[in-house]
CHARMM internal coordinates of N, CA and C (Angstrom, degrees):
IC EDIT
DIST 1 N 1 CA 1.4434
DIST 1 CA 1 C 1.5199
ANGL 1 N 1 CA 1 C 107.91
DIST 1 C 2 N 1.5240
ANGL 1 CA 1 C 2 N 101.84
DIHE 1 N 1 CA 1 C 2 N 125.05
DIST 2 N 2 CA 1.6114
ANGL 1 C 2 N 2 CA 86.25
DIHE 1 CA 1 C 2 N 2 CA 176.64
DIST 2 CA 2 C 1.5724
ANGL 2 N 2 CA 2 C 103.36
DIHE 1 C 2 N 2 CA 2 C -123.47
DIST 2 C 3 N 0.7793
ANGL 2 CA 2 C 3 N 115.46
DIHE 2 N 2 CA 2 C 3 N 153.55
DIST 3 N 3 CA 1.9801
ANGL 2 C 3 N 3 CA 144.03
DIHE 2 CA 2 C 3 N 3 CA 163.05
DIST 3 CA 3 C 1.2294
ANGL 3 N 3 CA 3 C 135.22
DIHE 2 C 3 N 3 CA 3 C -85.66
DIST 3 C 4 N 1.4869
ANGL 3 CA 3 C 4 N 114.66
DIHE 3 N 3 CA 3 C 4 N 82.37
DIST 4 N 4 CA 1.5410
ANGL 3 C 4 N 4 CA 121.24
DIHE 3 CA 3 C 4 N 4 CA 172.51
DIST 4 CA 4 C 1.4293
ANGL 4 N 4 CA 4 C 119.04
DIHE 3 C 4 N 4 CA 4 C -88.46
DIST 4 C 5 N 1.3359
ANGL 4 CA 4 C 5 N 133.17
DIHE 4 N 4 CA 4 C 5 N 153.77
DIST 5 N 5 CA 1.2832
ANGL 4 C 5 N 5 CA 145.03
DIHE 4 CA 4 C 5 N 5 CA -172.17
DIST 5 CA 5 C 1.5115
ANGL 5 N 5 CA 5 C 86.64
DIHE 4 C 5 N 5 CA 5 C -77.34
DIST 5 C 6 N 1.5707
ANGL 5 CA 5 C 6 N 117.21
DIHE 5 N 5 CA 5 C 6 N 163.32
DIST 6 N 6 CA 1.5279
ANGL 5 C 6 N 6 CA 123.75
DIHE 5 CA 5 C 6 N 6 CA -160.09
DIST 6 CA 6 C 1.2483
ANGL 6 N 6 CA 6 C 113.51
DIHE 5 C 6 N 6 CA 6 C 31.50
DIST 6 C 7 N 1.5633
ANGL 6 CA 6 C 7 N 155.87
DIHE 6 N 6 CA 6 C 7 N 21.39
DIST 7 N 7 CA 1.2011
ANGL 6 C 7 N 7 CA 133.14
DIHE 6 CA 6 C 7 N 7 CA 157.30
DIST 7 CA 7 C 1.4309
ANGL 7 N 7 CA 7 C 90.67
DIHE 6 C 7 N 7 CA 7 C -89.24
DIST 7 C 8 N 1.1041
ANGL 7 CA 7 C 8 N 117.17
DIHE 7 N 7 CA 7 C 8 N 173.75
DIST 8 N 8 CA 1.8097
ANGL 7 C 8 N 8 CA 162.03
DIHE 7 CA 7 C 8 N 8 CA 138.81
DIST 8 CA 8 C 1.4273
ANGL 8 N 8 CA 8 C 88.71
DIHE 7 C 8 N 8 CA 8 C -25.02
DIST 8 C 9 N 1.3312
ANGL 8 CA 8 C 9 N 120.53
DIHE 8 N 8 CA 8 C 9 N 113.94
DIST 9 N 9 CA 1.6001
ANGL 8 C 9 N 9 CA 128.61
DIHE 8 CA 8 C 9 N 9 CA 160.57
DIST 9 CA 9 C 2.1045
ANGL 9 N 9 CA 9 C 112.89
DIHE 8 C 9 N 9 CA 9 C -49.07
DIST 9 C 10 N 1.1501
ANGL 9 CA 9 C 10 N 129.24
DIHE 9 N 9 CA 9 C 10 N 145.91
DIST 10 N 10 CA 1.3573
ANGL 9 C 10 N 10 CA 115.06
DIHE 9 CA 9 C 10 N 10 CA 157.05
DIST 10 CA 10 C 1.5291
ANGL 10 N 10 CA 10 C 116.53
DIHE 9 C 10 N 10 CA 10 C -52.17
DIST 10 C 11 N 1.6632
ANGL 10 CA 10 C 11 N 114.03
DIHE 10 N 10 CA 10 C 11 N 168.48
DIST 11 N 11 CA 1.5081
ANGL 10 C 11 N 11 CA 91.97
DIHE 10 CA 10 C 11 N 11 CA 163.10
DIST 11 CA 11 C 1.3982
ANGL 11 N 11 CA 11 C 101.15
DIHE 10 C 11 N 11 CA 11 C -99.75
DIST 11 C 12 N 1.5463
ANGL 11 CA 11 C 12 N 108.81
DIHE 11 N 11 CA 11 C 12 N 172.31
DIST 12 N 12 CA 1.7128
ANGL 11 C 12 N 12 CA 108.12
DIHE 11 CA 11 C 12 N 12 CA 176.90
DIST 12 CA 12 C 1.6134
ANGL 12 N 12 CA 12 C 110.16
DIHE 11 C 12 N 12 CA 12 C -161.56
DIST 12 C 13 N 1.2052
ANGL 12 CA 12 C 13 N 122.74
DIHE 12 N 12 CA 12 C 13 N 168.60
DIST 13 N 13 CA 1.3450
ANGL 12 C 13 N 13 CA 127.99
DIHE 12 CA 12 C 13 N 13 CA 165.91
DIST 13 CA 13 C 1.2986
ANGL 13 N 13 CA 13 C 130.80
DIHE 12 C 13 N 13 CA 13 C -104.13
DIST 13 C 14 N 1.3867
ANGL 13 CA 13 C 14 N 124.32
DIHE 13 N 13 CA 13 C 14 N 136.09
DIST 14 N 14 CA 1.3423
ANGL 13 C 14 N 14 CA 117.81
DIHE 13 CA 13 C 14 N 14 CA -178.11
DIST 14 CA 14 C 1.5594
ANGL 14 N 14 CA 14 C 112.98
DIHE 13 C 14 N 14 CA 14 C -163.22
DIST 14 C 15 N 1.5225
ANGL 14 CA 14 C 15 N 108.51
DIHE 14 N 14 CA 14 C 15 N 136.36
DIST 15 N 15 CA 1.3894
ANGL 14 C 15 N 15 CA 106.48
DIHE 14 CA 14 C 15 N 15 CA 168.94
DIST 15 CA 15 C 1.8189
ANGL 15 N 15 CA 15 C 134.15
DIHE 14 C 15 N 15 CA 15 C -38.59
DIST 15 C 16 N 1.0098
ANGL 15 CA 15 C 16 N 92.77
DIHE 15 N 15 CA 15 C 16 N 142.32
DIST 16 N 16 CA 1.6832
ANGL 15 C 16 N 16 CA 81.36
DIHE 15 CA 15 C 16 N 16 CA -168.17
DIST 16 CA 16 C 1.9691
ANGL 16 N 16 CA 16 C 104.43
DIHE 15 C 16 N 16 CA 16 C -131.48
DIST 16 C 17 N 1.0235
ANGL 16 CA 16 C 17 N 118.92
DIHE 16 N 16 CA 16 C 17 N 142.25
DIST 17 N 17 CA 1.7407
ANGL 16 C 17 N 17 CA 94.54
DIHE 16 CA 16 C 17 N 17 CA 153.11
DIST 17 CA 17 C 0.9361
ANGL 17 N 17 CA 17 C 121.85
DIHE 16 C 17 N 17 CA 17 C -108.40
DIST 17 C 18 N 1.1284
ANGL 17 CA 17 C 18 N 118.82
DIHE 17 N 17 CA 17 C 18 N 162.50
DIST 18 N 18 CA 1.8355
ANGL 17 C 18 N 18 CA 109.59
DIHE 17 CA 17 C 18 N 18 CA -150.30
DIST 18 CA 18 C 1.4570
ANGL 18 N 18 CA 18 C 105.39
DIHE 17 C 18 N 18 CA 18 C -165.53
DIST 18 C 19 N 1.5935
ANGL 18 CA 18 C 19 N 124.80
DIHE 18 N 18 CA 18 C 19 N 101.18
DIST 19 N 19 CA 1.9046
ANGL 18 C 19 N 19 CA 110.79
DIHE 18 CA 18 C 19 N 19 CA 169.78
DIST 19 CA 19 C 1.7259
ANGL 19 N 19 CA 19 C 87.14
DIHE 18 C 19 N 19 CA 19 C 81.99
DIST 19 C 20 N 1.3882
ANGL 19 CA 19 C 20 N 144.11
DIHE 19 N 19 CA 19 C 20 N 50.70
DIST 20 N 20 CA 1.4392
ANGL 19 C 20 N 20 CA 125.68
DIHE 19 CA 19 C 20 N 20 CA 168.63
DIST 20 CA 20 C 1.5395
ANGL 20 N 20 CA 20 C 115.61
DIHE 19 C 20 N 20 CA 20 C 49.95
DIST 20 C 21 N 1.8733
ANGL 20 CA 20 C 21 N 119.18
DIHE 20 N 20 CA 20 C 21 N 31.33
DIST 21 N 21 CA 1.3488
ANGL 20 C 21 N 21 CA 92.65
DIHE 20 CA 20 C 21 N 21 CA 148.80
DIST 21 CA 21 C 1.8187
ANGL 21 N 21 CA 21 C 89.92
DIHE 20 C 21 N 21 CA 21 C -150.28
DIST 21 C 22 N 1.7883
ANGL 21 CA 21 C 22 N 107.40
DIHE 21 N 21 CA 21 C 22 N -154.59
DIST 22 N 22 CA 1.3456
ANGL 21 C 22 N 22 CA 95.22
DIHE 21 CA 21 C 22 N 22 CA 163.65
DIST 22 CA 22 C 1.6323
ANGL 22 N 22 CA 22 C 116.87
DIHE 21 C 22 N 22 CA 22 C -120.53
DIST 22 C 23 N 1.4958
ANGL 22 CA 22 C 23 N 125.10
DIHE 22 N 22 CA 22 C 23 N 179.75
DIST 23 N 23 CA 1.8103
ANGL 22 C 23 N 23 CA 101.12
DIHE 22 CA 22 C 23 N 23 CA -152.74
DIST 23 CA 23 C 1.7676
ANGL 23 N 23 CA 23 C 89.59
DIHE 22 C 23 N 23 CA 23 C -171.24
DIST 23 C 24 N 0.9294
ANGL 23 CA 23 C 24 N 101.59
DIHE 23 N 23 CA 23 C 24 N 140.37
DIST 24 N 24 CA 1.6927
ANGL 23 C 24 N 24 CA 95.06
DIHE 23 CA 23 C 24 N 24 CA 174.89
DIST 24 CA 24 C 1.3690
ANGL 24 N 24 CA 24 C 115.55
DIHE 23 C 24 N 24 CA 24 C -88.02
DIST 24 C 25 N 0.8912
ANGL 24 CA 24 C 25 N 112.77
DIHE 24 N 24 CA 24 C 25 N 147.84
DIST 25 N 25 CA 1.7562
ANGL 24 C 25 N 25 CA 118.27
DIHE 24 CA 24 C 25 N 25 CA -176.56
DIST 25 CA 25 C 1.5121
ANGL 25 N 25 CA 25 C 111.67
DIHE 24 C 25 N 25 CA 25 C -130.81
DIST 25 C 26 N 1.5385
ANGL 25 CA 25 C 26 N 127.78
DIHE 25 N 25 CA 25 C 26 N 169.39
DIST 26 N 26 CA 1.0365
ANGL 25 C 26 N 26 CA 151.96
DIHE 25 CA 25 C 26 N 26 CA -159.80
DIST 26 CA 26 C 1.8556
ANGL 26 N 26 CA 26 C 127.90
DIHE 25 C 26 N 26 CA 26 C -125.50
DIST 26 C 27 N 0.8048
ANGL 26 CA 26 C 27 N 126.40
DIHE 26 N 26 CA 26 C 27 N 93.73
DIST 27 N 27 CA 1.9428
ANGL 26 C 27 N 27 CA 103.04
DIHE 26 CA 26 C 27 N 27 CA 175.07
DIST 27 CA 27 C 1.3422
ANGL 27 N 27 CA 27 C 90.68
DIHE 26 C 27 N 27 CA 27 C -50.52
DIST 27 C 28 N 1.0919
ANGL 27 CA 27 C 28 N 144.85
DIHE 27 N 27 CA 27 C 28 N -44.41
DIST 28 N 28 CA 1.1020
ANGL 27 C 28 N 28 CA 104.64
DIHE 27 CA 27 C 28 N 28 CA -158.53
DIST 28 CA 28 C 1.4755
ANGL 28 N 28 CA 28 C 119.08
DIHE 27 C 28 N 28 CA 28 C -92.23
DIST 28 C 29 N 1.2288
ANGL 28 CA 28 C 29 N 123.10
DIHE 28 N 28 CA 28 C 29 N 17.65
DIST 29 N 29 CA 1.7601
ANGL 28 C 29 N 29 CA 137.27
DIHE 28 CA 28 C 29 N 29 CA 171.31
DIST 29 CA 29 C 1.5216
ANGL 29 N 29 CA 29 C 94.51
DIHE 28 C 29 N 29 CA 29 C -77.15
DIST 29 C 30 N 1.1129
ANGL 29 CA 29 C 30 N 137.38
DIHE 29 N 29 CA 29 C 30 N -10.55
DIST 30 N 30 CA 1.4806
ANGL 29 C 30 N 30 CA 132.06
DIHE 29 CA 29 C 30 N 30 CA -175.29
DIST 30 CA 30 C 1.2478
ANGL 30 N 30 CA 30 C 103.31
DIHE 29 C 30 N 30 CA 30 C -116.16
DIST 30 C 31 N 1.4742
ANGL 30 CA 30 C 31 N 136.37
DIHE 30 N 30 CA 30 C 31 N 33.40
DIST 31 N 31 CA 1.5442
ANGL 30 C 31 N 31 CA 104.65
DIHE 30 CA 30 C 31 N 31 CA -177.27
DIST 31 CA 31 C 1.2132
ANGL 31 N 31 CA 31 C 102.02
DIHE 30 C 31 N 31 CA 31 C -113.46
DIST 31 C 32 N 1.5077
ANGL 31 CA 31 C 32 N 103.04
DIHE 31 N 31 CA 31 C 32 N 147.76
DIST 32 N 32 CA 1.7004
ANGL 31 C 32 N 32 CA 150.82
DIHE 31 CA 31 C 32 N 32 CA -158.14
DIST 32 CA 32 C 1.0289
ANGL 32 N 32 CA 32 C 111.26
DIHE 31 C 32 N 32 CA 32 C 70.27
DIST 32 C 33 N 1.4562
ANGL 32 CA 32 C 33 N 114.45
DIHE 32 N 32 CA 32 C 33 N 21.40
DIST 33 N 33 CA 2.0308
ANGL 32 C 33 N 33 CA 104.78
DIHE 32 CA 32 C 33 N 33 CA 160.85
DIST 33 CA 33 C 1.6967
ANGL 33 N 33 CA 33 C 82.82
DIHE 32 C 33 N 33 CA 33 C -106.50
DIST 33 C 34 N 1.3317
ANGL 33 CA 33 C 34 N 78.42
DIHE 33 N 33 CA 33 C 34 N -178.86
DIST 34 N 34 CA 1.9118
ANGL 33 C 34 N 34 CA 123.78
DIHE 33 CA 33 C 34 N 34 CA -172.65
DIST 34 CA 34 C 1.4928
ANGL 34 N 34 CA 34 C 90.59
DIHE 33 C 34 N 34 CA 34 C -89.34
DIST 34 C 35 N 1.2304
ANGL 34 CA 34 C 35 N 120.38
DIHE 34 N 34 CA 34 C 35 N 118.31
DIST 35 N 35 CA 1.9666
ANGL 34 C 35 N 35 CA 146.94
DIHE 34 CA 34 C 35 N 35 CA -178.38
DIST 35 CA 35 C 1.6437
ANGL 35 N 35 CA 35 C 95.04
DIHE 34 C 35 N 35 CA 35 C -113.38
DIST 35 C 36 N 1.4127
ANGL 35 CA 35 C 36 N 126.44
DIHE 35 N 35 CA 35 C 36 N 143.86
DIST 36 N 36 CA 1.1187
ANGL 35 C 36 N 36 CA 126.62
DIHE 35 CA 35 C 36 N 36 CA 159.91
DIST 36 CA 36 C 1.6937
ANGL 36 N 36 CA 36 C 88.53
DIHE 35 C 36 N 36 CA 36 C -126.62
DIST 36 C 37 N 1.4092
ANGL 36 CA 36 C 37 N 113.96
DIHE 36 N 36 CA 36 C 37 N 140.48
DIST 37 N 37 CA 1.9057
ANGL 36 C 37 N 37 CA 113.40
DIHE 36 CA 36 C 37 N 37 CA 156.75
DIST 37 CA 37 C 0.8915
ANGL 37 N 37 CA 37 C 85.98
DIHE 36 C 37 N 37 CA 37 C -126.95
DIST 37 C 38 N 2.0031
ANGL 37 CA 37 C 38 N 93.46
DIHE 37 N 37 CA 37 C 38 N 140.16
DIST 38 N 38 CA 1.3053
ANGL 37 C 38 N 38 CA 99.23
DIHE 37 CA 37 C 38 N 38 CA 141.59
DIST 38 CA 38 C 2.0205
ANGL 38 N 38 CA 38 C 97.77
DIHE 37 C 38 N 38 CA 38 C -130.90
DIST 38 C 39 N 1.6398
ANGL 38 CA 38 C 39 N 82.18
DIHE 38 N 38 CA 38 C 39 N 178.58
DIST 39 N 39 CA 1.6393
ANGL 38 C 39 N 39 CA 93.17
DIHE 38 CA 38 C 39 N 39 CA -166.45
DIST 39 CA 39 C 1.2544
ANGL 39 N 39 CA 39 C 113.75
DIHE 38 C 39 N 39 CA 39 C -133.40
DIST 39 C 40 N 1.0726
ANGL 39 CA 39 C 40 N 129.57
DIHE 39 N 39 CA 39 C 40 N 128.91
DIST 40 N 40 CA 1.9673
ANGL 39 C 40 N 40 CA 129.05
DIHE 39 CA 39 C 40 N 40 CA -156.84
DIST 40 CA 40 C 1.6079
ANGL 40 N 40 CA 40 C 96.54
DIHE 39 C 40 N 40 CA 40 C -141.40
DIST 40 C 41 N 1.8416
ANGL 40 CA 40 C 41 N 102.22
DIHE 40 N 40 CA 40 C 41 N 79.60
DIST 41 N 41 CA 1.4009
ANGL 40 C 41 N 41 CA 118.74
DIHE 40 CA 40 C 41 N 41 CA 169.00
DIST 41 CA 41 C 1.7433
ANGL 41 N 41 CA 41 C 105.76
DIHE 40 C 41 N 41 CA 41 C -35.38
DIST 41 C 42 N 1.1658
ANGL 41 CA 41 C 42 N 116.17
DIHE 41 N 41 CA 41 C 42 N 133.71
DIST 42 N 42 CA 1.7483
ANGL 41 C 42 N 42 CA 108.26
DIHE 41 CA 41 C 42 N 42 CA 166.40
DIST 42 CA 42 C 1.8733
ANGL 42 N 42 CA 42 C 110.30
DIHE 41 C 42 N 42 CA 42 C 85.93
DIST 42 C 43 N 1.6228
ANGL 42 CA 42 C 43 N 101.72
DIHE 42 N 42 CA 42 C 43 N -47.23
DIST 43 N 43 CA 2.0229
ANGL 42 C 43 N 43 CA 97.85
DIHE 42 CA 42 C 43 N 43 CA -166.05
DIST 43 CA 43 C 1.5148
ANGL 43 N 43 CA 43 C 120.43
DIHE 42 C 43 N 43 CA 43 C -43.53
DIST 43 C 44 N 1.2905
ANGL 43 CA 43 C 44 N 104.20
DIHE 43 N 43 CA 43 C 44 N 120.85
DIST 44 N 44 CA 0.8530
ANGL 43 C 44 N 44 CA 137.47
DIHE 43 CA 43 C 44 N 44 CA 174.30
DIST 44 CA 44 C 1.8243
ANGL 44 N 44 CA 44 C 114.12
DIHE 43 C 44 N 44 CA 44 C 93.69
DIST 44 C 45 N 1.3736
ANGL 44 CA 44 C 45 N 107.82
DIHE 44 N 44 CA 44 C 45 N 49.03
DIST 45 N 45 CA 1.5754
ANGL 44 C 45 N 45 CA 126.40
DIHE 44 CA 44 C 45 N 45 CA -164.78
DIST 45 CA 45 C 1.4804
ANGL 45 N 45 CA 45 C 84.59
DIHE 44 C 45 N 45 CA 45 C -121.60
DIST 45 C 46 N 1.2268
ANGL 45 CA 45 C 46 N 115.42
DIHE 45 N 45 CA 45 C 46 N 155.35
DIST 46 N 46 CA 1.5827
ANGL 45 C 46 N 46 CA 142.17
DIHE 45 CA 45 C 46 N 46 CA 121.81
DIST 46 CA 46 C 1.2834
ANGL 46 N 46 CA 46 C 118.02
DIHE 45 C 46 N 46 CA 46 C -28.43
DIST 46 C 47 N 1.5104
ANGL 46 CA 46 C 47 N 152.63
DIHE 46 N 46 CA 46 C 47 N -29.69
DIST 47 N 47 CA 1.1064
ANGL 46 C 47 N 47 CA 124.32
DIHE 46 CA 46 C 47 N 47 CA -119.66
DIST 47 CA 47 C 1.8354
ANGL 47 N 47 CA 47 C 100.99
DIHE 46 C 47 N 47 CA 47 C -127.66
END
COOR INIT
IC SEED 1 N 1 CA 1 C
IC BUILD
């Protein structure tokens, strides 16, 4: 799978917290709204 800037994101799953708990979520539970990701290799690591 590859990832270019201006394509269409993949869809995927990932933990989220959300409303005071945690919950799995979807890209594709958001489509045709406005998504911002961001991604923080390591946060909250030691390393």
């Amino acid at each position: 799978m590859s990832v270019l800037v201006g394509n269409a994101a993949p869809d995927f799953e990932a933990g989220a917290y959300f409303d005071g708990g945690f919950e799995n979520i979807r890209l594709s539970d958001y489509s045709g709204k406005w998504v911002v990701l961001c991604f923080y290799p390591g946060d909250f690591t030691y390393v």
